[in-house]
Each structure stands twice: as C-alpha cells, then as structure tokens.
C-alpha positions as CSV (number, residue, x, y, z in Angstrom):
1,X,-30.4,-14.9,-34.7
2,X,-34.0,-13.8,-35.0
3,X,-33.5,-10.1,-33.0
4,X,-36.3,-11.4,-30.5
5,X,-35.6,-11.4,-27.2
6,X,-35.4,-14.8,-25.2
7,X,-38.3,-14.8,-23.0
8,X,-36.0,-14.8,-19.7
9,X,-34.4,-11.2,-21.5
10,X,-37.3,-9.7,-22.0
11,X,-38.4,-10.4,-18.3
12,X,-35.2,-9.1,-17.5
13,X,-35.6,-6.2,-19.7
14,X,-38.7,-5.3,-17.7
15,X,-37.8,-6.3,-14.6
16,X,-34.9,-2.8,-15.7
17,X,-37.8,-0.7,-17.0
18,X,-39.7,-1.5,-13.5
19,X,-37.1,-0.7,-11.9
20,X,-35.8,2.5,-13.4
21,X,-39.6,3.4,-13.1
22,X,-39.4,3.3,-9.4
23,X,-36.0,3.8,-8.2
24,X,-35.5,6.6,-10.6
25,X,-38.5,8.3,-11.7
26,X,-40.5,8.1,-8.4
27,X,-43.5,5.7,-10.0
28,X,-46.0,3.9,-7.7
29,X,-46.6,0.6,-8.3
30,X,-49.8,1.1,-9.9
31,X,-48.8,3.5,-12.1
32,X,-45.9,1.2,-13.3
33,X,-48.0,-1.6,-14.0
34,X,-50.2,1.2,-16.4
35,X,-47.1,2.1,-17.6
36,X,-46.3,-1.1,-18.6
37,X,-49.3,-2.6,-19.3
38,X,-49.3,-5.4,-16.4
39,X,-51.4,-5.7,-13.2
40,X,-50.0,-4.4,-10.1
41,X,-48.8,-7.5,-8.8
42,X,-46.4,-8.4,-11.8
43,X,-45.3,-4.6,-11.4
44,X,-44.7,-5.5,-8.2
45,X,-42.7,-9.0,-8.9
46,X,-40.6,-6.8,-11.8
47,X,-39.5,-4.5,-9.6
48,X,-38.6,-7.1,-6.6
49,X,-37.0,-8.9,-9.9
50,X,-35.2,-5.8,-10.4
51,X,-33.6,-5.9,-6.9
52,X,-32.6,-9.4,-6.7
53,X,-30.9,-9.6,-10.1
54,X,-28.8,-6.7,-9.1
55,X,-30.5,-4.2,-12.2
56,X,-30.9,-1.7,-8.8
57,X,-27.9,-0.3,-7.3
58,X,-29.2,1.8,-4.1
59,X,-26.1,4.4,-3.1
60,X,-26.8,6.7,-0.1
61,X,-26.2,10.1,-1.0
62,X,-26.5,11.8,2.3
63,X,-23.4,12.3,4.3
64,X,-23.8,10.7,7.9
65,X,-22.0,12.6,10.3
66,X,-20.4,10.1,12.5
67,X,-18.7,8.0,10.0
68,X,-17.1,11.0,8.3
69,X,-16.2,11.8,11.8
70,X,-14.9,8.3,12.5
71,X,-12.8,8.5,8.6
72,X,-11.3,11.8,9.3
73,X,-10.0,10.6,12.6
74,X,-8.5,7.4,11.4
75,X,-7.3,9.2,8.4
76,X,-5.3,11.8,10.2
77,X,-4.0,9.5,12.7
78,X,-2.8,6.8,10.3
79,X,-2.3,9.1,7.7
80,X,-4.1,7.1,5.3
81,X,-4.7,8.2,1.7
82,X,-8.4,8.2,2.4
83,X,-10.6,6.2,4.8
84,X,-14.6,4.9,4.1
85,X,-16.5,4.1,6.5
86,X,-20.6,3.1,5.9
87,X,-23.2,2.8,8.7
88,X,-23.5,-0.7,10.2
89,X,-26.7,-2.5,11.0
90,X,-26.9,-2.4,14.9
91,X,-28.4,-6.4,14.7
92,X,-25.1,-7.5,12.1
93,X,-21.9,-5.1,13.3
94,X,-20.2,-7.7,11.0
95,X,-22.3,-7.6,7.9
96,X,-20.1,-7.4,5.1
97,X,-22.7,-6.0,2.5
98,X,-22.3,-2.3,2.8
99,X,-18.7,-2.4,3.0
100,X,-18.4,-4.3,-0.1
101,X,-20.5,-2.0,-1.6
102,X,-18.3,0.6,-1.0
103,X,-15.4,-1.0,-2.0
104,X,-16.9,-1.9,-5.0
105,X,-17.4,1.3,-6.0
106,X,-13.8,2.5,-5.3
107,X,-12.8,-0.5,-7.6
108,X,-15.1,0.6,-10.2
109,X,-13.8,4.1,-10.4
110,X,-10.4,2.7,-11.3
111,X,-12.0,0.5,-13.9
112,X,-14.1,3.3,-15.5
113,X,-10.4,5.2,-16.2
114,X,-9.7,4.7,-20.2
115,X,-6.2,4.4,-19.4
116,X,-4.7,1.1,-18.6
117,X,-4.3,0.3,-15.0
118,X,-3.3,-2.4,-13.4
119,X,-5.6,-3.3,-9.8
120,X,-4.0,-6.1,-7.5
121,X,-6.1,-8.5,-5.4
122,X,-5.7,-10.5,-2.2
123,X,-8.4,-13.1,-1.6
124,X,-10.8,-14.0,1.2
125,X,-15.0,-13.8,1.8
126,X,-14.6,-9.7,1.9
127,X,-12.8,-9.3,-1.4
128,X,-14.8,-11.9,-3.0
129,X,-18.3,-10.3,-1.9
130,X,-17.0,-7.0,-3.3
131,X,-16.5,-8.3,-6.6
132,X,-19.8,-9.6,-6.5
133,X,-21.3,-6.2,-6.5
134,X,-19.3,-4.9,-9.6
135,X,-21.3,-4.2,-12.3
136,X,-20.7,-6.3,-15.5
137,X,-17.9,-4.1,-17.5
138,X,-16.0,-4.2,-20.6
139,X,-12.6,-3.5,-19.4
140,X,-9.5,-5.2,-22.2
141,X,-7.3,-2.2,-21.4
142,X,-7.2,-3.4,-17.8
143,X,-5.2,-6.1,-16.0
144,X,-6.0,-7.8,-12.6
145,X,-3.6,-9.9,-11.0
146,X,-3.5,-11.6,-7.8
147,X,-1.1,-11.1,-5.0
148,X,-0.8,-14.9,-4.0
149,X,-1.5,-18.6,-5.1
150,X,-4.3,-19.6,-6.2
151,X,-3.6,-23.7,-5.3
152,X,-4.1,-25.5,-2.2
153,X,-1.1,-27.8,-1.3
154,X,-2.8,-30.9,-3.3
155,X,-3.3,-28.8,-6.1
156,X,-7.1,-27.6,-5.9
157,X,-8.1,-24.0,-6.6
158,X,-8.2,-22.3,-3.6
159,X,-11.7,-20.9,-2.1
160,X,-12.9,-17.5,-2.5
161,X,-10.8,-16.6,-5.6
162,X,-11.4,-13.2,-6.5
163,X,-9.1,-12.6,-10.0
164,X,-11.1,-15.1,-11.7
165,X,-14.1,-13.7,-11.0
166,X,-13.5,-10.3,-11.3
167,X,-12.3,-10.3,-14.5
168,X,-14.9,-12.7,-15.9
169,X,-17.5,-9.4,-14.7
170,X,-15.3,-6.6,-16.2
171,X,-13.6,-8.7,-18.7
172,X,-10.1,-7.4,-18.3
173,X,-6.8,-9.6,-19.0
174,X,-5.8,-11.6,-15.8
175,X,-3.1,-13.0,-13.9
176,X,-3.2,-15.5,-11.5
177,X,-0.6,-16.6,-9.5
178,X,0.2,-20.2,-10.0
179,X,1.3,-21.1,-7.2
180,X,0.1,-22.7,-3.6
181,X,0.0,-20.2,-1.1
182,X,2.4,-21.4,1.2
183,X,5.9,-23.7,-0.4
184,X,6.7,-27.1,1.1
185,X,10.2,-26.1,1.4
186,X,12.0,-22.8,1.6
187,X,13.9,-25.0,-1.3
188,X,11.2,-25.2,-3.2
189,X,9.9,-21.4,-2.5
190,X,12.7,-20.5,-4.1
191,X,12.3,-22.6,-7.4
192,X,9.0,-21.7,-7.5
193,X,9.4,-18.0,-7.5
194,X,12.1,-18.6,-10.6
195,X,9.5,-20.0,-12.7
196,X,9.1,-16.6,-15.8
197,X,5.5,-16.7,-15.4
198,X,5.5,-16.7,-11.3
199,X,8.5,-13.7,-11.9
200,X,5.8,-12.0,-14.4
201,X,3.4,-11.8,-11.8
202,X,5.4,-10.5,-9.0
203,X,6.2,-7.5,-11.3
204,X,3.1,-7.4,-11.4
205,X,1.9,-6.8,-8.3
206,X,4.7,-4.5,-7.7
207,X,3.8,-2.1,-10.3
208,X,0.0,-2.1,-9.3
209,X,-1.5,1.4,-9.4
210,X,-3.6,0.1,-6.7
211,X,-4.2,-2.8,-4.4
212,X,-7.3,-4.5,-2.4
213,X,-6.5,-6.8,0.5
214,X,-8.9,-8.1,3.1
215,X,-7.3,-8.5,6.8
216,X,-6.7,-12.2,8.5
217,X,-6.8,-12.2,12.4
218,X,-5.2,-15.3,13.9
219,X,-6.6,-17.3,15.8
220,X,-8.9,-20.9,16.1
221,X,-11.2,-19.2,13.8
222,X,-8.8,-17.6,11.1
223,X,-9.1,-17.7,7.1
224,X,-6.0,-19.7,6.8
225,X,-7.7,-22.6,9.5
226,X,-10.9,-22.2,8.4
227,X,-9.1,-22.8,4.6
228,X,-7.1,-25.3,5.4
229,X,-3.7,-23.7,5.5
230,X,-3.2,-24.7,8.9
231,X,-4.4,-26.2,12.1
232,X,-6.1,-24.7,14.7
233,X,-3.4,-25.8,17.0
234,X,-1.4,-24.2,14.7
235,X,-3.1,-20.9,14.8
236,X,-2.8,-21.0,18.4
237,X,1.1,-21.6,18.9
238,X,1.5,-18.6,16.1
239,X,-0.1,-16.4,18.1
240,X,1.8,-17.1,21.1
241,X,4.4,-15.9,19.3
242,X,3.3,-12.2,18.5
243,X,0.9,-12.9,15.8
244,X,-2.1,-11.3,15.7
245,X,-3.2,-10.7,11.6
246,X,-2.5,-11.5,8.7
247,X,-2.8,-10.0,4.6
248,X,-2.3,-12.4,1.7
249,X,-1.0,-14.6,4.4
250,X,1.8,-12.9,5.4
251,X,1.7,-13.0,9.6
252,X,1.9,-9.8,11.6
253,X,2.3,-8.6,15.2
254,X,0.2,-5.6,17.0
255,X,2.5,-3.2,15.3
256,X,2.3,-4.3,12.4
257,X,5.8,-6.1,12.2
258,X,6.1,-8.9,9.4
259,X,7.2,-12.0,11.5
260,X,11.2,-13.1,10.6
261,X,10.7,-17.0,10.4
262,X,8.1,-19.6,10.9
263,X,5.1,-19.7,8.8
264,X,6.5,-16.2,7.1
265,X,9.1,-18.3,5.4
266,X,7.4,-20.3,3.8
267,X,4.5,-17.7,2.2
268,X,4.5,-17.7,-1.7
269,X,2.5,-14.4,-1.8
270,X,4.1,-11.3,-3.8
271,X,6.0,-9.1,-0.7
272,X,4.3,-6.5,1.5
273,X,4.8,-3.0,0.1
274,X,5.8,-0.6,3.1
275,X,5.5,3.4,2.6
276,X,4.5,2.9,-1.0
277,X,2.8,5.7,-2.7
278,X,-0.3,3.8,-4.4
279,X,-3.1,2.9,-2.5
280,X,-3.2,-0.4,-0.1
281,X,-6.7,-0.8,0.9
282,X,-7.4,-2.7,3.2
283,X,-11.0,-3.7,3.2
284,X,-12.2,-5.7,6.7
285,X,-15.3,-5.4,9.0
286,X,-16.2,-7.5,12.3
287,X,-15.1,-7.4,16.1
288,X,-12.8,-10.1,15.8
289,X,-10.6,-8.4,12.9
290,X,-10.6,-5.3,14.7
291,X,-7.1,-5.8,16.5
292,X,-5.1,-7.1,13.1
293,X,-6.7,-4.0,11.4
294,X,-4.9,-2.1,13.8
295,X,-1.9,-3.4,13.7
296,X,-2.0,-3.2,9.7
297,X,-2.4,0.7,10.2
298,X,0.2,0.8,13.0
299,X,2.5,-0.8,10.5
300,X,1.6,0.7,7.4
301,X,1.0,-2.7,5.4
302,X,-2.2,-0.3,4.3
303,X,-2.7,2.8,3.5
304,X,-6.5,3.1,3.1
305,X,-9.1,1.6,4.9
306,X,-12.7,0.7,4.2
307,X,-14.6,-0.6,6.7
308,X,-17.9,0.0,8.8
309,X,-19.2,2.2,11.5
310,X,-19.0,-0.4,14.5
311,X,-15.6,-1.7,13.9
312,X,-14.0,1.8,13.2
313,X,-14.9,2.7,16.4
314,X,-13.5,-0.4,17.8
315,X,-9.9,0.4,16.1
316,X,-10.3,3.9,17.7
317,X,-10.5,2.5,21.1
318,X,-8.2,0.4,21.1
C-alpha cells in the first residue's frame, strides 16, 4: 500500500466533505466549490454524489403533531412498548422509505450498545429495505439471527434475506436458520428441528433482547405467493378459513389467533412469542397490510409498531 487514495475514494472522500459542507455547515454551492477548489457544477455533482451514495442521512427533527397523536393512540390502546409513526407522502401512502428509515434507526441504537445483544430478524421487502439504510458498523460483540429458513423447498436461498445482509453492514456474528421455511412433512419438521445447529438457533431467537418482523396479509397478492410458498389458490382457500396475516409465516386470524392446523403445521420458523417482555416490532406500511397489522396488535404477536402516517390511521379505523 502506497497511502494514496484510489481515485473512486478520494471522489468519495469529497463527495463527504461536499456534503458535510452543505448539510451541516449551511454552505452554498458556490461557496463549496471555493472551498474546495472546484467549479460549481462539480460542487454540485459532489454533493448530489453525496446523497446517492448514502454519505447524507437527512432525520427530521421537528415533531409533527399528528403522528405523535396517531402513536400515543395506538400505544395506549395496544399497549405497545412504543409506537413510530413518520409522515407519508400523500402520492405513495405505501412508500416504504421513511418507515425503514425509522426502523433503521431503532436497530442502530441497539447496535451502538457496547454490551452484547442479540437482535432477531424476520424477512420480507420492509425488513430488507431497513437494513439498507444502516450505516456500515463494526459490531463483533453482536449477534443477528434469523427467525426462519433461509431455503426455498428446492434448496435456493430465499429472496429478500435480511441476516446476511445485515451483518455483512455491521459486521456482527450471524445465524441463519438452515432450514426451508415451510417442512414437507410434519415428520420431517420434527427431524429438522432436532438438528444441534437448527436447536442453537431457536435458543436463539428465544433469548433475543429484541426482534424485527415485517407483517404478511393473505391473500392473491401475499409474500408467501408472490415467493413462491404457495399458490394463489392457495392463498385464497386459507383465507376462507380465518386467515388474514401472517409474521415469519406463521398464519393468523383478525384477532390475532395462530391457526391450529393447515399450513401452521408445517411452518419451520422459531415460535411466536406471546406477552414477552422484549420488544416485537412489527414494522409494515400499505392499505392492504392494514387489516393483518391489526390483528397482530389485537393478538399481541407484537408489541411495537413502526409504521406510517396513512396506514396508522387506517388501523385506527378499523
């Protein structure tokens, strides 16, 4: 090693100062590229640079009324452990940016603790967008494990992933669960499960100090059919029967009642913790999730919510 910067770090270590220049101390563009010594349009390009790379992380400081108003309420009626909810954008009710933002930042606040914890994941497009706004950590002391298999039935990884990738940005020690997400066979559920790493896992999960899960509804348009866990038609005769969400695919009725039977029998995941004292957050956004969200709160399969403004009020209405 020369100590010289690669010429793709030292635009990125611009692209920072450009940044910091703006976001922080207030700079104009012009007097950033004096600063710097570049015309204002490559100021302008290393700040824009700055943004897209993720060197910027905007947080909104000021307190807007309505979603505290819309927390407290869910809060106290669910008796949730605390409740988030951010402003949605009136064009994209289900944008999933600013909630992942915000769940982000509650997962970084257990990562920043110097004392070992362990942080439990479910899977899914929400969890996996808010790993994608997690800084890049150094985090040994830490372990993340995940809450259900990580295989499809003819043995390929399973989309959206989260434990991977999370610890690959914090580098903690990780667990996945190697397993498929839903056994052939209650037979083979059950020789499965007696495997010592599988057991290792499940202990686990059960002694997480605290746990992330995004919220399935059921229906033609589900995670588990749009992932190939089952059929559309499939989707459609569960809900006849009660269904109407699911978490870590485990299937749930309006109150929040694990199904006895059917597809339930067959789910590899770690079990549902009910009226546990560490935090179950449920993170979720969009119209169409807004009835399993309730009946996760109903039931108590979370304990904490973080969601946005339009599908908070949604829950509330129901």
């Amino acid at each position: 090693m020369n100590g010289k910067l690669s010429s793709a770090d030292a635009r990125l270590d611009d692209a920072a100062r450009a940044g910091w220049l703006y976001y922080v101390a207030g700079n104009t563009q012009d007097e950033i590229a004096r600063k710097l010594g570049v015309s204002r349009q490559s100021a302008q390009r290393l700040v824009s640079l700055a943004v897209s790379e993720r060197l910027i992380k905007v947080r909104l400081d000021h307190p807007i009324a309505r979603c505290m108003e819309l927390g407290a309420e869910l809060k106290q009626r669910f008796d949730l452990k605390f409740c988030e909810i951010v402003p949605s954008d009136p064009a994209a009710p289900s944008l999933l940016t600013g909630v992942a933002i915000a769940a982000a930042a509650e997962m970084e606040r257990y990562l920043k603790s110097p004392d070992p914890v362990i942080i439990a994941l479910g899977t899914g497009r929400a969890l996996r967008t808010c790993v994608e706004q997690l800084p890049q950590m150094n985090c040994p002391q830490h372990r993340i494990v995940s809450l259900l298999g990580n295989m499809m039935s003819d043995g390929s990884a399973t989309p959206y992933n989260v434990v991977i990738r999370m610890a690959e940005r914090v580098n903690a020690r990780h667990y996945p669960m190697p397993l498929p997400v839903l056994a052939r066979s209650e037979e083979e559920l059950q020789i499965l499960h007696s495997q010592e790493p599988v057991h290792n896992t499940l202990e686990l999960c059960r002694q997480a100090d605290v746990t992330f899960v995004g919220i399935g509804q059921i229906n033609q348009t589900a995670p588990l059919v749009v992932d190939g866990f089952m059929s559309a038609q499939e989707a459609v005769a569960l809900k006849e029967t009660g269904a109407i969400g699911e978490i870590t695919s485990w299937v749930f009725d309006r109150e929040g009642h694990v199904l006895v039977g059917g597809v339930n029998r067959l789910v590899a995941s770690a079990p549902l913790i009910l009226g546990g004292q560490k935090p179950v957050v449920g993170v979720a956004s969009g119209a169409d999730k807004a009835p399993a969200m309730l009946g996760a709160l109903r039931g108590g399969l979370i304990n904490a919510l973080i969601t946005n403004e339009a599908t908070a009020e949604l829950v509330l209405a129901s």
